[in-house]
Residue frames as qw, qx, qy, qz and C-alpha x, y, z in Angstrom:
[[0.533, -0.149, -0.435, 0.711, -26.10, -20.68, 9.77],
 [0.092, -0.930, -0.355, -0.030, -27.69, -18.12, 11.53],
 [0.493, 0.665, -0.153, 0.540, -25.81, -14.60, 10.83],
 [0.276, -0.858, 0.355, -0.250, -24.95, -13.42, 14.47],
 [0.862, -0.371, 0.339, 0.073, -23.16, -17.09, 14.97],
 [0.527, 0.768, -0.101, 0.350, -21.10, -15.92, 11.91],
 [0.147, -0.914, 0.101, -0.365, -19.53, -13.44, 14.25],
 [0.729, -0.593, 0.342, -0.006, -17.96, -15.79, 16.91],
 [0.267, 0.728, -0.612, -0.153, -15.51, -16.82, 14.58],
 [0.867, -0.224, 0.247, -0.371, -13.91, -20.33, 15.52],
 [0.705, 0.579, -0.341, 0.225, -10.55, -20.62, 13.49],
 [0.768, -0.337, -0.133, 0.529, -7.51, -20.99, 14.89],
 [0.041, -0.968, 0.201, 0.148, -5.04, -18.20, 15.61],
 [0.675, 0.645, -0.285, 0.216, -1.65, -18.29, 13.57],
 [0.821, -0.469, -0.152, 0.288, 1.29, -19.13, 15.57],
 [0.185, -0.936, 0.160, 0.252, 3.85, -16.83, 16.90],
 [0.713, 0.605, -0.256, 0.244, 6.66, -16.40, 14.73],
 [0.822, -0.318, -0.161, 0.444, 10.27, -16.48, 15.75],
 [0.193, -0.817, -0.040, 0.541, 12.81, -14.01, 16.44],
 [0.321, -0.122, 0.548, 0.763, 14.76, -14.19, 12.72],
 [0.182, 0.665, 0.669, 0.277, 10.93, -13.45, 11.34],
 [0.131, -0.898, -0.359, 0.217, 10.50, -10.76, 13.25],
 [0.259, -0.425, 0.207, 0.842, 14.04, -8.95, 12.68],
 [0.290, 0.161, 0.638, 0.695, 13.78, -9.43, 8.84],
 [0.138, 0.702, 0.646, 0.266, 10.77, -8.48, 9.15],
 [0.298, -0.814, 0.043, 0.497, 11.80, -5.04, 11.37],
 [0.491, -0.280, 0.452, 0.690, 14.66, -5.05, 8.97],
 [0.254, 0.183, 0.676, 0.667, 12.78, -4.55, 5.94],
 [0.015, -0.836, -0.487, -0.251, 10.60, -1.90, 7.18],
 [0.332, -0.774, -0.001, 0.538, 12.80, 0.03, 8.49],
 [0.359, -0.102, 0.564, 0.736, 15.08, -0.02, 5.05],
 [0.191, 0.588, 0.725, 0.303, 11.64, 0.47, 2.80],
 [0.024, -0.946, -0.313, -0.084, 10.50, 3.55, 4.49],
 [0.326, -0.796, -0.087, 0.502, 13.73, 4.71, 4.69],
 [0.433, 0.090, 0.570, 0.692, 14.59, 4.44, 1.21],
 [0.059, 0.681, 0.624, 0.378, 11.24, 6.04, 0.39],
 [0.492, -0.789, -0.254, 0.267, 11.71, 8.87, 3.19],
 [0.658, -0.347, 0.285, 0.604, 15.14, 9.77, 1.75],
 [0.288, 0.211, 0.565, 0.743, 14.02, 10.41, -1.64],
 [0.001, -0.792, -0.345, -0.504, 11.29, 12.89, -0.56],
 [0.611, -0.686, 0.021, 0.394, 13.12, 14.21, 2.02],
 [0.827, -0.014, 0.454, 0.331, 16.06, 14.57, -0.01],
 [0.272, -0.049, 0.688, 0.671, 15.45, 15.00, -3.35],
 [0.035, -0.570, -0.742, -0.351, 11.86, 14.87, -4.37],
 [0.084, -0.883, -0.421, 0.190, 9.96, 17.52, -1.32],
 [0.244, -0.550, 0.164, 0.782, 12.60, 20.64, -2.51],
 [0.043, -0.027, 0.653, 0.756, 10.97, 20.43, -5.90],
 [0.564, 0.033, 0.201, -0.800, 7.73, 20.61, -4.49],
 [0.658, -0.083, -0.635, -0.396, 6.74, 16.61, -5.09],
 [0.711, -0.385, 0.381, -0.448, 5.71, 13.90, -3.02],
 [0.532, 0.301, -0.789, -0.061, 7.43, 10.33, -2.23],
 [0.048, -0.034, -0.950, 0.305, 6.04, 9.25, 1.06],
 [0.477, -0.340, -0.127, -0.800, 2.70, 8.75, 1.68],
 [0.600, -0.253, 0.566, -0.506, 0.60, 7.00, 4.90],
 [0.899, 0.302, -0.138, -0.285, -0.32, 3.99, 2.60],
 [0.550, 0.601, -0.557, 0.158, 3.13, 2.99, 2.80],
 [0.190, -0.319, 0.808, -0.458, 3.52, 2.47, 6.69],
 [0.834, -0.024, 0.442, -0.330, 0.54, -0.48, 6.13],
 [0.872, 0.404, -0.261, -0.092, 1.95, -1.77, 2.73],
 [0.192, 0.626, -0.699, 0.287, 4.89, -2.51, 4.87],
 [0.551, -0.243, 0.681, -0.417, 3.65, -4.42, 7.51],
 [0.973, 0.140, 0.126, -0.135, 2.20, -6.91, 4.80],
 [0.689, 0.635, -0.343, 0.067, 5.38, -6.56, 2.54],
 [0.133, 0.649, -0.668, 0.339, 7.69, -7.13, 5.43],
 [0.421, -0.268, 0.570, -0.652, 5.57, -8.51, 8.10],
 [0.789, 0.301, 0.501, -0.190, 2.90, -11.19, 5.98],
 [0.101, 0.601, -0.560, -0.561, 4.60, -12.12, 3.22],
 [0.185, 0.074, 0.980, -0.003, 2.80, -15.18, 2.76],
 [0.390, 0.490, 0.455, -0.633, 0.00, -13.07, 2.39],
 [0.482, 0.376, 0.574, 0.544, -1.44, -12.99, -1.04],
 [0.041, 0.977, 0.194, -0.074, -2.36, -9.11, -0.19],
 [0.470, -0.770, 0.330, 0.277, 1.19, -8.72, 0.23],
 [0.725, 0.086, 0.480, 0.486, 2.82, -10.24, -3.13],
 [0.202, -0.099, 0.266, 0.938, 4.27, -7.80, -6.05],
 [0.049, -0.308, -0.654, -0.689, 1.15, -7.61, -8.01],
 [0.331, -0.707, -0.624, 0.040, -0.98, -7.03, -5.33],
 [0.511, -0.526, -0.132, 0.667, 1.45, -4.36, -4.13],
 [0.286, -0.132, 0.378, 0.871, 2.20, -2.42, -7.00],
 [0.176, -0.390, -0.507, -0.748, -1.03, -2.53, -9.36],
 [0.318, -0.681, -0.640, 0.160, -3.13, -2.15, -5.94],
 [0.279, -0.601, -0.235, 0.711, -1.65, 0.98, -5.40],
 [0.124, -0.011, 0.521, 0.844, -1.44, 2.18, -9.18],
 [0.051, -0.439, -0.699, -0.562, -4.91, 1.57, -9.63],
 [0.433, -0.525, -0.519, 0.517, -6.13, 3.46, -6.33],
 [0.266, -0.379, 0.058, 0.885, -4.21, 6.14, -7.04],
 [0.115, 0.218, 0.681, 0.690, -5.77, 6.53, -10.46],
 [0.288, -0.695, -0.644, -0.139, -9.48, 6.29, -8.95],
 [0.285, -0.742, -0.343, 0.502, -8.42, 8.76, -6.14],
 [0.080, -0.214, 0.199, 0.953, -7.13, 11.36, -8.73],
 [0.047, -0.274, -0.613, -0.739, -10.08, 11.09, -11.07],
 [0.299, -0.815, -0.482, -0.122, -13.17, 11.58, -8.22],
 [0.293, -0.561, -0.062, 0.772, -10.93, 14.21, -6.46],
 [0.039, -0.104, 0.459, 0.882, -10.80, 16.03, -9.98],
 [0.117, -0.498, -0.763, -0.395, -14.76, 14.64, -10.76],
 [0.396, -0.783, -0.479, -0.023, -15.82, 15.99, -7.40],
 [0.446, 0.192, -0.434, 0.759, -13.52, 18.73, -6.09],
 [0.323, -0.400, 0.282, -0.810, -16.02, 20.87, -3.81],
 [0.870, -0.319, -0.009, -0.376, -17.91, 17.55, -2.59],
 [0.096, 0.502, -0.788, 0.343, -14.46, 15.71, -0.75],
 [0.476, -0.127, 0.687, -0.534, -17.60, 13.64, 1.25],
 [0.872, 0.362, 0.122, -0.305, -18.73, 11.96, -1.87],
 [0.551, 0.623, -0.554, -0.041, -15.28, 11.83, -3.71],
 [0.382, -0.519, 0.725, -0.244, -13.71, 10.00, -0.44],
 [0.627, 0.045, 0.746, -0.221, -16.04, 6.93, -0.19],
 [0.596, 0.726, -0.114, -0.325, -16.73, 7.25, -3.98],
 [0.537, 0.580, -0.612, -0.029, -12.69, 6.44, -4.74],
 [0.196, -0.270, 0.937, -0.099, -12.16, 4.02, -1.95],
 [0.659, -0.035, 0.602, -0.450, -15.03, 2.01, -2.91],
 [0.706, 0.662, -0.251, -0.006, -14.09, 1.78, -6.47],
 [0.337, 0.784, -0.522, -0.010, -10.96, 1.26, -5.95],
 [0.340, -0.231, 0.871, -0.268, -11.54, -1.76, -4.15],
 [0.842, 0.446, 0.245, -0.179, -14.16, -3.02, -6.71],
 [0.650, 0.699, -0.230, -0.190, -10.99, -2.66, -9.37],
 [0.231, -0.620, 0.724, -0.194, -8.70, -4.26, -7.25],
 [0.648, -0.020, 0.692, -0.318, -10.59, -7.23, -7.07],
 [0.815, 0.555, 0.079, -0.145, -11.61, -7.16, -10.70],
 [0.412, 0.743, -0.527, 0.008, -7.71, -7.22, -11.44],
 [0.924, -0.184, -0.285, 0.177, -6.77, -9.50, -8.93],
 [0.453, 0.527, -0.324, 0.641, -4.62, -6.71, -7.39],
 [0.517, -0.752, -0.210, -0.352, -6.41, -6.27, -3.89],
 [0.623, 0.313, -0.422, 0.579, -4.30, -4.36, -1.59],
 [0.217, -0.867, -0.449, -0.017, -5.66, -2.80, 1.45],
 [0.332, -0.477, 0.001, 0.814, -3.15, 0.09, 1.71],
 [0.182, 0.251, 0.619, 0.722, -4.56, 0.79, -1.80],
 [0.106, -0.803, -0.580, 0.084, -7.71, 2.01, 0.03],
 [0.450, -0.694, -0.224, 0.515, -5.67, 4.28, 1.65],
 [0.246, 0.030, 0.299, 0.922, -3.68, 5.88, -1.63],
 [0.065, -0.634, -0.519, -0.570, -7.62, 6.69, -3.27],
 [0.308, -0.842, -0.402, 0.183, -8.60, 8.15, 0.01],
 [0.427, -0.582, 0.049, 0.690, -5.44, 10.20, 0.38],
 [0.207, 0.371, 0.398, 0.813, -5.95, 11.44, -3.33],
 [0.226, -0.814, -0.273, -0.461, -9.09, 13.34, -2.36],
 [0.485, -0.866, -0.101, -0.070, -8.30, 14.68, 1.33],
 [0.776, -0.033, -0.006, 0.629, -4.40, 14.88, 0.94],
 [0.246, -0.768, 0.057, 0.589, -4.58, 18.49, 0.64],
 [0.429, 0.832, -0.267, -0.230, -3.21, 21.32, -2.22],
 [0.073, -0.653, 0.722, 0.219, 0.11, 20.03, -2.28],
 [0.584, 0.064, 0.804, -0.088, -1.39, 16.23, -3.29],
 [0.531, 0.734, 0.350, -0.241, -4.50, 17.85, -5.24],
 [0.149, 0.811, -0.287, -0.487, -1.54, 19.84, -7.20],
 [0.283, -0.221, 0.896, 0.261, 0.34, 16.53, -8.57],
 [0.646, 0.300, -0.392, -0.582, -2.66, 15.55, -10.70],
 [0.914, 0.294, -0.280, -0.021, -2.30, 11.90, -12.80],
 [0.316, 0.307, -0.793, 0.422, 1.69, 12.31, -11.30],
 [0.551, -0.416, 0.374, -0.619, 0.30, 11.18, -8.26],
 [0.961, 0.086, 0.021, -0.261, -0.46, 7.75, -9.88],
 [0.837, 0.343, -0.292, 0.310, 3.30, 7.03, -10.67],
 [0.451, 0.070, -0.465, 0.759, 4.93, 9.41, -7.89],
 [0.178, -0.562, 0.766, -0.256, 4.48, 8.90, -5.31],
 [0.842, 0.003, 0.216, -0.494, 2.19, 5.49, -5.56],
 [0.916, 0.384, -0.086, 0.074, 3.81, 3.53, -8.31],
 [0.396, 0.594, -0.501, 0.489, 7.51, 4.55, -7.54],
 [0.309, -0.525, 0.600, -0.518, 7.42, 4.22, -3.92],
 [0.890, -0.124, 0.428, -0.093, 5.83, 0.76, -3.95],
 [0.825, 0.503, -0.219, 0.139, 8.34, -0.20, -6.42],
 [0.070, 0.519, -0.674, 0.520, 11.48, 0.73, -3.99],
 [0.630, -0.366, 0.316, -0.607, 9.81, -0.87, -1.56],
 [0.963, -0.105, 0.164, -0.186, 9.17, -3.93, -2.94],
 [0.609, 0.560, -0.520, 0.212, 12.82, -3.96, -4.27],
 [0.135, -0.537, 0.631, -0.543, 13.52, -3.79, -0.65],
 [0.877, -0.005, 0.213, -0.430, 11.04, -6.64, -0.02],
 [0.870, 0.402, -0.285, -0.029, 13.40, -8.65, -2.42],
 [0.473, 0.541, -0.611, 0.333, 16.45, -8.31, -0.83],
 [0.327, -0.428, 0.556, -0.634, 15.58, -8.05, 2.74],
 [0.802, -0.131, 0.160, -0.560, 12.79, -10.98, 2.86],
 [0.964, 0.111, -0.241, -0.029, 15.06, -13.76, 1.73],
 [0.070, 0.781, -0.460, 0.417, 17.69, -13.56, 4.36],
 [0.555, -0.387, 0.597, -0.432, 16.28, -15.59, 6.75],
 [0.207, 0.166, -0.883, -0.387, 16.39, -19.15, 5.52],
 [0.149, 0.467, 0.853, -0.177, 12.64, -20.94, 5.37],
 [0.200, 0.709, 0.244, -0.631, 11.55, -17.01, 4.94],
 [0.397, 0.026, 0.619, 0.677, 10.66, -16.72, 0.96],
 [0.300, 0.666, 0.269, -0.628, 9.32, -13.95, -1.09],
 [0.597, 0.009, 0.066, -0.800, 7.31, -13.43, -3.03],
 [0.661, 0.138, 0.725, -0.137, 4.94, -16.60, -3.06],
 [0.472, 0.519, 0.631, 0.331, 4.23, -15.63, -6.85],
 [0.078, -0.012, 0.254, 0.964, 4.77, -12.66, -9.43]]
């Protein structure tokens, strides 16, 4: 097949969901980020941590929105972000004055380890990236970074994923642990 006829694609598009998809699916992103909002808002940013991060407004849209997805199931959710996080603390810390090497450095790892684990999340890009270029108040958390906010916030989340996603009857989460 010649590689620009690649390009034109030639699947079908996915049919429009209905309106009970769409609440639940509203529903459970609104609850997620506001559970996760609350607690660093709250509780967590007066002690000088961190509980929300930008990663979160895409792991929603799968966790609420594609749930069918296999990007979008616990394991993909949870150890995608855990391991991310990891990769973005350790080239932030490997590289701290070169931020243009650490960047593409931890997202591109951190999508090779995803894959080797079978955890591939693409918000996970987003945690490694935000390790390096998140700034002092990120850079300061260290390793915590890997469990709070990353690991703890996609854990609320997906608790919220549980309750919220099986409301609608036909709608079932997860496809698989």
């Amino acid at each position: 097949m010649n590689y620009f006829a690649k390009m034109k694609g030639g699947g079908k598009c996915p049919p429009p969901v209905g309106a009970g998809y769409i609440a639940c699916s509203w529903l459970g992103a609104l609850l997620g980020i506001a559970a996760v909002a609350a607690l660093h808002h709250g509780w967590l940013a007066p002690r000088g941590l961190v509980m929300i991060i930008g990663s979160f407004g895409a792991s929603a849209v799968l966790i609420y929105g594609a749930i069918n997805s296999p990007l979008a199931q616990p394991r993909n959710l949870v150890g995608g972000h855990l391991i991310s996080a990891l990769v973005g603390v350790a080239c932030q810390q490997l590289l701290p004055e070169q931020p243009g090497l650490a960047a593409p450095l931890a997202v591109a790892t951190a999508i090779a380890l995803m894959q080797l684990t079978g955890t591939l999340h693409p918000p996970g890009g987003a945690t490694a990236l935000i390790a390096v270029i998140g700034g002092e108040e990120i850079h300061a958390l260290g390793f915590l970074y890997a469990l709070v906010p990353a690991t703890s916030g996609a854990l609320i989340m997906l608790l919220v994923a549980l309750l919220v996603n099986n409301l609608v009857p036909g709608r079932k989460y997860p496809e698989y642990w």
